[in-house]
PQR file with spaces between the fields and no chain letter, atoms N, CA, C, O and H, PARSE charges and radii, in Angstrom:
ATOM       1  N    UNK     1      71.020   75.658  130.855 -0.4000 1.5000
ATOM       2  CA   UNK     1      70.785   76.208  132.177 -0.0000 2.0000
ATOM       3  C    UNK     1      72.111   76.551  132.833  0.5500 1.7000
ATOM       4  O    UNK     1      72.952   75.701  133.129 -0.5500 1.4000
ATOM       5  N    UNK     2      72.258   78.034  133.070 -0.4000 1.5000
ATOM       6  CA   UNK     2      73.441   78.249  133.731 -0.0000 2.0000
ATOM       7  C    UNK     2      73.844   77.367  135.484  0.5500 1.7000
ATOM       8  O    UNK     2      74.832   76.959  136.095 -0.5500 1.4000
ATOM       9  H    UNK     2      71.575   78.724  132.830  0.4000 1.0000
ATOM      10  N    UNK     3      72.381   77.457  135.659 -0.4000 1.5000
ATOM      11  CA   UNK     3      72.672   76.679  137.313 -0.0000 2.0000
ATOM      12  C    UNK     3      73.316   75.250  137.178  0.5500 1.7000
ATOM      13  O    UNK     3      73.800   74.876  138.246 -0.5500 1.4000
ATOM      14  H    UNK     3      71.579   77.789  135.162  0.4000 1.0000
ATOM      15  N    UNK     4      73.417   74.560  136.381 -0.4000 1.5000
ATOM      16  CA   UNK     4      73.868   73.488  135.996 -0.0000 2.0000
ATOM      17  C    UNK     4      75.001   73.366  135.807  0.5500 1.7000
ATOM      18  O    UNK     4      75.654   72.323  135.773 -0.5500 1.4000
ATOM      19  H    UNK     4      73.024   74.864  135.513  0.4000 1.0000
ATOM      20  N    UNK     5      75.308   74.334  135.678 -0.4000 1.5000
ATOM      21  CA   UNK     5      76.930   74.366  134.695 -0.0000 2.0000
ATOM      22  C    UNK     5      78.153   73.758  136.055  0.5500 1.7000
ATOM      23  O    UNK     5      79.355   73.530  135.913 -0.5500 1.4000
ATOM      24  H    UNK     5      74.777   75.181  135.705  0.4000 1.0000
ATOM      25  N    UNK     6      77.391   73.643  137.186 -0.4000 1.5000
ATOM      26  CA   UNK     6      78.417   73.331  138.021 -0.0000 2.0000
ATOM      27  C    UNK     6      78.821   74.769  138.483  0.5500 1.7000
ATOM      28  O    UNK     6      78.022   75.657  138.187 -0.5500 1.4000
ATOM      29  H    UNK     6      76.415   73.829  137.301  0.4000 1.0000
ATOM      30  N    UNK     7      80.526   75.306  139.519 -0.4000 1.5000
ATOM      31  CA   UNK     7      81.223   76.148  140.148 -0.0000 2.0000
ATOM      32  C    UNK     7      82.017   76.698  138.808  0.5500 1.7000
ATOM      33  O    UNK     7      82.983   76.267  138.179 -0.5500 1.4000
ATOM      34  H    UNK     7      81.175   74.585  139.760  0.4000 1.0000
ATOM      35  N    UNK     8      80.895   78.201  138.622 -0.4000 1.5000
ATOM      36  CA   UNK     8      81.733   78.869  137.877 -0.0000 2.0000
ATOM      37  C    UNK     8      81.914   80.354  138.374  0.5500 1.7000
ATOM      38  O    UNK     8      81.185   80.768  139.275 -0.5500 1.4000
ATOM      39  H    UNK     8      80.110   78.551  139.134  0.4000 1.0000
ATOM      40  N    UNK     9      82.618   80.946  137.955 -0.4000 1.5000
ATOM      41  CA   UNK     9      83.043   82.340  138.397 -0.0000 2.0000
ATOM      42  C    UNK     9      82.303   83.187  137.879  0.5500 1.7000
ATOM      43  O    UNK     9      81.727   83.077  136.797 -0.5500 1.4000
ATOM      44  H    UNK     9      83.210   80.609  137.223  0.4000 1.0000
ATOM      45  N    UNK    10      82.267   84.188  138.698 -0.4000 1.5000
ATOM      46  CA   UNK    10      81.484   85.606  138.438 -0.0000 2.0000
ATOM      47  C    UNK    10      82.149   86.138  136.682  0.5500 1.7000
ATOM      48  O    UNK    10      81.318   86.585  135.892 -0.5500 1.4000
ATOM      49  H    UNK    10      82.735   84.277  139.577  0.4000 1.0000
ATOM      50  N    UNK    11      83.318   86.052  136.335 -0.4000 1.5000
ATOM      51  CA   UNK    11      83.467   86.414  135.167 -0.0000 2.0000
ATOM      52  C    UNK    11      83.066   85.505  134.451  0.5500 1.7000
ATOM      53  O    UNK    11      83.227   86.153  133.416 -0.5500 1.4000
ATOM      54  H    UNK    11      83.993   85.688  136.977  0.4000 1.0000
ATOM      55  N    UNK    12      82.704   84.615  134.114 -0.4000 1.5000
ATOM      56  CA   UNK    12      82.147   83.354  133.620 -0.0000 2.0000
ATOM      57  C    UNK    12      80.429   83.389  133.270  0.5500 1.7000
ATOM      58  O    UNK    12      79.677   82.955  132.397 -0.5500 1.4000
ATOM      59  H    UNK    12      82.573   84.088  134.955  0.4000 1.0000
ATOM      60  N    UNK    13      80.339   84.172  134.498 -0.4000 1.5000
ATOM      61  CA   UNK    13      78.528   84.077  134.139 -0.0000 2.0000
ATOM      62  C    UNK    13      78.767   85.384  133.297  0.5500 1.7000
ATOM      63  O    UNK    13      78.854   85.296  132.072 -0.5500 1.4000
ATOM      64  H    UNK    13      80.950   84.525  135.207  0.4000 1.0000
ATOM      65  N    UNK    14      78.873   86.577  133.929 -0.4000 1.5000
ATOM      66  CA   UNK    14      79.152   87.890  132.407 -0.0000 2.0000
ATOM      67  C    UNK    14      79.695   87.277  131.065  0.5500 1.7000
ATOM      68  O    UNK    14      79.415   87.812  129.992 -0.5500 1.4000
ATOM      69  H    UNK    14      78.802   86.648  134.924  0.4000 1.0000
ATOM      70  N    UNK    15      80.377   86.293  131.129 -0.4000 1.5000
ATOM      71  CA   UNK    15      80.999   85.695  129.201 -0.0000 2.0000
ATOM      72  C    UNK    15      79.625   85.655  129.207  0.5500 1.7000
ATOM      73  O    UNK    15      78.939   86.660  129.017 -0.5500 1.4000
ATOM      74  H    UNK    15      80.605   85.859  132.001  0.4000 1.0000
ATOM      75  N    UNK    16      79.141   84.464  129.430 -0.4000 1.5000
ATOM      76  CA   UNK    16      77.874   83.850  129.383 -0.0000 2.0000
ATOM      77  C    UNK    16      76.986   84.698  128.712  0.5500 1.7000
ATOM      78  O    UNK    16      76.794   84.690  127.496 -0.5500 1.4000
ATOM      79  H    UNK    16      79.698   83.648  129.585  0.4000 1.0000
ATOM      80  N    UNK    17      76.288   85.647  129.773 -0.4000 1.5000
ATOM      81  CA   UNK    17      75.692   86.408  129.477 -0.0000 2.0000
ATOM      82  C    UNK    17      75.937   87.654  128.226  0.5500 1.7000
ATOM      83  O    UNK    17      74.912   88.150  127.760 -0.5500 1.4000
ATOM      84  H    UNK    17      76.444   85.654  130.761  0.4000 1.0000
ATOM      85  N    UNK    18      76.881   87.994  127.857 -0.4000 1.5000
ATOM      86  CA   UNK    18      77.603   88.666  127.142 -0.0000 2.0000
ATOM      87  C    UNK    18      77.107   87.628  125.580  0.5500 1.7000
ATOM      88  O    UNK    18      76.456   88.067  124.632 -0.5500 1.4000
ATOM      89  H    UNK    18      77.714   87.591  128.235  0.4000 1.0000
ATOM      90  N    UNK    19      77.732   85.990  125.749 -0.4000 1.5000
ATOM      91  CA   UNK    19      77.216   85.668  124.660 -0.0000 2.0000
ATOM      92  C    UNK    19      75.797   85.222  124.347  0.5500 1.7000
ATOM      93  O    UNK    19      75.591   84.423  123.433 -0.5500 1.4000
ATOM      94  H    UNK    19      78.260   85.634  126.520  0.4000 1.0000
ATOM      95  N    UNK    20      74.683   85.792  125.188 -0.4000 1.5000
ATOM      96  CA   UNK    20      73.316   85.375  124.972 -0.0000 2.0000
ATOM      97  C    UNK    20      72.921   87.059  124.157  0.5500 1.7000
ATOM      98  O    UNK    20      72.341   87.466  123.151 -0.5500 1.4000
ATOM      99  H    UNK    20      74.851   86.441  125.930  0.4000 1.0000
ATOM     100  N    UNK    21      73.701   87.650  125.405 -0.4000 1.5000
ATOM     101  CA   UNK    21      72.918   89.217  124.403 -0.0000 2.0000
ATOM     102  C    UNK    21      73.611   89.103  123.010  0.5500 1.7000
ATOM     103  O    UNK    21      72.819   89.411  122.119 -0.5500 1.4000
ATOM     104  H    UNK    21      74.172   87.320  126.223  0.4000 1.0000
ATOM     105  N    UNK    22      74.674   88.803  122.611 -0.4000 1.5000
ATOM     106  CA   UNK    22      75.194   88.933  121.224 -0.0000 2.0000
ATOM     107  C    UNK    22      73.846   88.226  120.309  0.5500 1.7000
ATOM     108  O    UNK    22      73.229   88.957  119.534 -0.5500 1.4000
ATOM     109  H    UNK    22      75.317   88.553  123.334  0.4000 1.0000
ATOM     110  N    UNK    23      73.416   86.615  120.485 -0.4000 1.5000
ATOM     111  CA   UNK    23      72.931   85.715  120.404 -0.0000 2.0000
ATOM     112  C    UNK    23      71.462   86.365  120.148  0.5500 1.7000
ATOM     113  O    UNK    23      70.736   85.882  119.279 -0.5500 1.4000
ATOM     114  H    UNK    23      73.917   86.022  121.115  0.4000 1.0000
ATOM     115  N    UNK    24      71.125   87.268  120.785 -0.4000 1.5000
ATOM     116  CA   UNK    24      69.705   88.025  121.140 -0.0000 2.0000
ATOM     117  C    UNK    24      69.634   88.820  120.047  0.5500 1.7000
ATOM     118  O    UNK    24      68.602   88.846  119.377 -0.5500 1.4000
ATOM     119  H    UNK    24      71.715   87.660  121.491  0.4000 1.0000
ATOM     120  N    UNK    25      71.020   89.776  119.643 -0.4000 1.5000
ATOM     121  CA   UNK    25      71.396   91.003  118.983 -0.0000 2.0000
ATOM     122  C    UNK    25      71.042   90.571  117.637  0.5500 1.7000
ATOM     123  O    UNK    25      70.299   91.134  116.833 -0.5500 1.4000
ATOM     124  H    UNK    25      71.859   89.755  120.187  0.4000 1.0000
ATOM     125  N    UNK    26      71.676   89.509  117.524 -0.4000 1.5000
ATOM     126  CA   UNK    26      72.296   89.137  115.839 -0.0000 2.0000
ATOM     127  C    UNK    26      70.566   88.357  115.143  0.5500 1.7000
ATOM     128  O    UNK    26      70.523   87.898  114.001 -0.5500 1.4000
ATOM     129  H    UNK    26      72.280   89.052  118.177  0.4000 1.0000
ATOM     130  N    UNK    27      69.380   88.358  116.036 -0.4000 1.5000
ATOM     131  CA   UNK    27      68.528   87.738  115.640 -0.0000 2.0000
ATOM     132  C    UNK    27      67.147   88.838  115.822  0.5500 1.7000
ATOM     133  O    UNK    27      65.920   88.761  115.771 -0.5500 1.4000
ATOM     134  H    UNK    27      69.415   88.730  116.963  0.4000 1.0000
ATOM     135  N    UNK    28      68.348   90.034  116.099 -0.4000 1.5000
ATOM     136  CA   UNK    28      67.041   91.304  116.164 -0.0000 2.0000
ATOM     137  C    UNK    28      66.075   91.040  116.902  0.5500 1.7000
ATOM     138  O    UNK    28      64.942   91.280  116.483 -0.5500 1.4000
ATOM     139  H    UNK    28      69.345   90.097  116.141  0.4000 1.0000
ATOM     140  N    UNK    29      66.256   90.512  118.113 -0.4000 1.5000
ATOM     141  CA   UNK    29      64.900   90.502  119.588 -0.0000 2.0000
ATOM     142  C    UNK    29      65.123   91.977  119.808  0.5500 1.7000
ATOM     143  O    UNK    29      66.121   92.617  119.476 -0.5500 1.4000
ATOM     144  H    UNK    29      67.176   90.318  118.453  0.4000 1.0000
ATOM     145  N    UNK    30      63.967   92.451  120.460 -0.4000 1.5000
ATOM     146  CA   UNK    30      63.709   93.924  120.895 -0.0000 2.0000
ATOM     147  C    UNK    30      64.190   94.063  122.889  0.5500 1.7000
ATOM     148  O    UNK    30      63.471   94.099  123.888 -0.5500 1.4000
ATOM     149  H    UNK    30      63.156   91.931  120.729  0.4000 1.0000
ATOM     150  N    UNK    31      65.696   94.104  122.710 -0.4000 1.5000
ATOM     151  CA   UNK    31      66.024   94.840  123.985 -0.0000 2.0000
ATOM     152  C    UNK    31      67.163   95.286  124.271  0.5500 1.7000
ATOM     153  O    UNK    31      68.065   94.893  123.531 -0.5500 1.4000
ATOM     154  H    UNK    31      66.280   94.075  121.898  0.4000 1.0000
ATOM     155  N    UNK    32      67.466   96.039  125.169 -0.4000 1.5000
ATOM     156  CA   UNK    32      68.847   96.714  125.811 -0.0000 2.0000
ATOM     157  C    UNK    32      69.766   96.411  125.628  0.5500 1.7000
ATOM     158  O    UNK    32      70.375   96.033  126.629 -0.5500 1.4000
ATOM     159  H    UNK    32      66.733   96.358  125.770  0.4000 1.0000
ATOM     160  N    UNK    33      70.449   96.357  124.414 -0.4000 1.5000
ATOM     161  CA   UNK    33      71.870   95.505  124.797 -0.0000 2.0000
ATOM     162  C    UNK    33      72.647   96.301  125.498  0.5500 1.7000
ATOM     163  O    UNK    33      72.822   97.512  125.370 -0.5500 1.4000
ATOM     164  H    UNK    33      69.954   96.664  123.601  0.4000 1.0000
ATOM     165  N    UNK    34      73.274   95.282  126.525 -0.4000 1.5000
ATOM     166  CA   UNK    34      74.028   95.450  127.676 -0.0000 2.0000
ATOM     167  C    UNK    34      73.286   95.205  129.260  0.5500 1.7000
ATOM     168  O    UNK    34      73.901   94.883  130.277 -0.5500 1.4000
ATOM     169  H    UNK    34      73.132   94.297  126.629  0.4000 1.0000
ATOM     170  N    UNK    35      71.964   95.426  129.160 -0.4000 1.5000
ATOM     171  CA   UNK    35      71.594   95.484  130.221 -0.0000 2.0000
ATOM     172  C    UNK    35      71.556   94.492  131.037  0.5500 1.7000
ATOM     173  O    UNK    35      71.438   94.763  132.232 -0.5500 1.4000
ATOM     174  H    UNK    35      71.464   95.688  128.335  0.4000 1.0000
ATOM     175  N    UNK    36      71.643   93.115  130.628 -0.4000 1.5000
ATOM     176  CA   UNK    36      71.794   92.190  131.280 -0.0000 2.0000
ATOM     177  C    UNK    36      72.910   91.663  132.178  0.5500 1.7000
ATOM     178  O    UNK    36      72.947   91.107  133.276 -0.5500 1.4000
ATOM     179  H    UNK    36      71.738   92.896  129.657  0.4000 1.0000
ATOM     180  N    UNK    37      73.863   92.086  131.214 -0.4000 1.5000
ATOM     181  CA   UNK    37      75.523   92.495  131.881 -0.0000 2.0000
ATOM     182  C    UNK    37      75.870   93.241  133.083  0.5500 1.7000
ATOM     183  O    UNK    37      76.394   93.035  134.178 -0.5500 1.4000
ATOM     184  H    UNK    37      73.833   92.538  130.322  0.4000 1.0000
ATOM     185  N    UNK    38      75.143   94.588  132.142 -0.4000 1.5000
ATOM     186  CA   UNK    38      75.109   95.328  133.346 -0.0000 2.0000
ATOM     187  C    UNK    38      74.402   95.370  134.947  0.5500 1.7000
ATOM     188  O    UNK    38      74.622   95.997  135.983 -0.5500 1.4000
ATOM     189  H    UNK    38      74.717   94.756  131.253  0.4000 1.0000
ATOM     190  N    UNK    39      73.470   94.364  134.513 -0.4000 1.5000
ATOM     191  CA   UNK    39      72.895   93.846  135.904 -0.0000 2.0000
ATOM     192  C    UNK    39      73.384   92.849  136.905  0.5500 1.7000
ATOM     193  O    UNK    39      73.411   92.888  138.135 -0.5500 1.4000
ATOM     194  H    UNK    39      73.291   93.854  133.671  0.4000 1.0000
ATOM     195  N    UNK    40      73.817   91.817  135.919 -0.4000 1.5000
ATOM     196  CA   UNK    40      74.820   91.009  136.768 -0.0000 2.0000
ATOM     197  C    UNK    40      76.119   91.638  137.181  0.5500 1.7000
ATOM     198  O    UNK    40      76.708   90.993  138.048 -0.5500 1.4000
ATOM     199  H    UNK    40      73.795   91.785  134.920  0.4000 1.0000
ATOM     200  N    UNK    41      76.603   92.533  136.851 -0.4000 1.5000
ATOM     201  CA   UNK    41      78.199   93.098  137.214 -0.0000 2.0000
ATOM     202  C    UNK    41      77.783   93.931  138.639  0.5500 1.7000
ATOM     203  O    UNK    41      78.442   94.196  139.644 -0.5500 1.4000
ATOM     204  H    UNK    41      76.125   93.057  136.146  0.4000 1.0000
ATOM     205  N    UNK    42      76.109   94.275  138.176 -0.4000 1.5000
ATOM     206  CA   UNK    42      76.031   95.507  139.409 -0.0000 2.0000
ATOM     207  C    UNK    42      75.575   94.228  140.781  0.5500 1.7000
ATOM     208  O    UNK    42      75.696   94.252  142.006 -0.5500 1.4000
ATOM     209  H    UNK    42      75.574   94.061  137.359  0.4000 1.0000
ATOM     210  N    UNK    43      75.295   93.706  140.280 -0.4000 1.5000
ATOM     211  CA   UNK    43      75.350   92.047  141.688 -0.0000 2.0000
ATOM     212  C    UNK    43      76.364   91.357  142.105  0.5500 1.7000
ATOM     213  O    UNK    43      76.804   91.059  143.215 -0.5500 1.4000
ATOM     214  H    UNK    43      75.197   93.687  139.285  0.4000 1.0000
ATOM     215  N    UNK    44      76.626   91.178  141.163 -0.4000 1.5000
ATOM     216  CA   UNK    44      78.438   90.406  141.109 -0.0000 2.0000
ATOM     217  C    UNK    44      79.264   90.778  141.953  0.5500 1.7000
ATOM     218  O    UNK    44      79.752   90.226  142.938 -0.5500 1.4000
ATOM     219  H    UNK    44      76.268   91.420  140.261  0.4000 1.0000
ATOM     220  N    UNK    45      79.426   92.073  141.349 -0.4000 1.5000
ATOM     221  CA   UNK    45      80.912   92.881  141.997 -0.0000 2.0000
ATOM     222  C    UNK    45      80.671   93.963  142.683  0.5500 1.7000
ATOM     223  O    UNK    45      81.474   94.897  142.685 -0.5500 1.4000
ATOM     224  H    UNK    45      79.029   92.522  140.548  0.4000 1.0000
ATOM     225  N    UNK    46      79.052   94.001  143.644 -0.4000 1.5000
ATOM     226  CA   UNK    46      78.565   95.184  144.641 -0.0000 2.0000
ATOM     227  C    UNK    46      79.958   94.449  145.794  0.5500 1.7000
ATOM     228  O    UNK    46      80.425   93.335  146.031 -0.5500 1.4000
ATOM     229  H    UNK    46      78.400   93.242  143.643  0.4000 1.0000
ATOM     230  N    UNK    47      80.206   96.055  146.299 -0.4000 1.5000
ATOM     231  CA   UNK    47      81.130   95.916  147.207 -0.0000 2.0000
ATOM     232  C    UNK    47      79.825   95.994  148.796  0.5500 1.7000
ATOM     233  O    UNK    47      78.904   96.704  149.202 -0.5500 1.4000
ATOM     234  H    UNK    47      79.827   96.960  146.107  0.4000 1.0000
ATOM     235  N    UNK    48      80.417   95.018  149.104 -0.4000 1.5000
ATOM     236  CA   UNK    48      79.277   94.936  150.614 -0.0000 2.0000
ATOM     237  C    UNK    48      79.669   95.657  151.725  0.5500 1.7000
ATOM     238  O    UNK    48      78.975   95.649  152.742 -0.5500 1.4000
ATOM     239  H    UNK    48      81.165   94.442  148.775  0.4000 1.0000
């Protein structure tokens, strides 16, 4: 569970996430790679 992990940084959750889609990739699940990334970066680092 990422919520657990304690105070981590916005680049920290993208590793993260970065190594679940690899994790996803390499076991041939059916989806977007990148999109998950790309969703958190577009949350992450929206300029307010």
């Amino acid at each position: 569970r990422l919520g657990h992990m304690g105070n981590i940084s916005e680049n920290e959750v993208v590793a993260t996430l970065s190594i679940i889609e690899k994790t996803l990739s390499d076991i041939n699940y059916d989806f977007r790679l990148g999109a998950g990334i790309g969703a958190a970066e577009k949350v992450l680092f929206a300029k307010e």
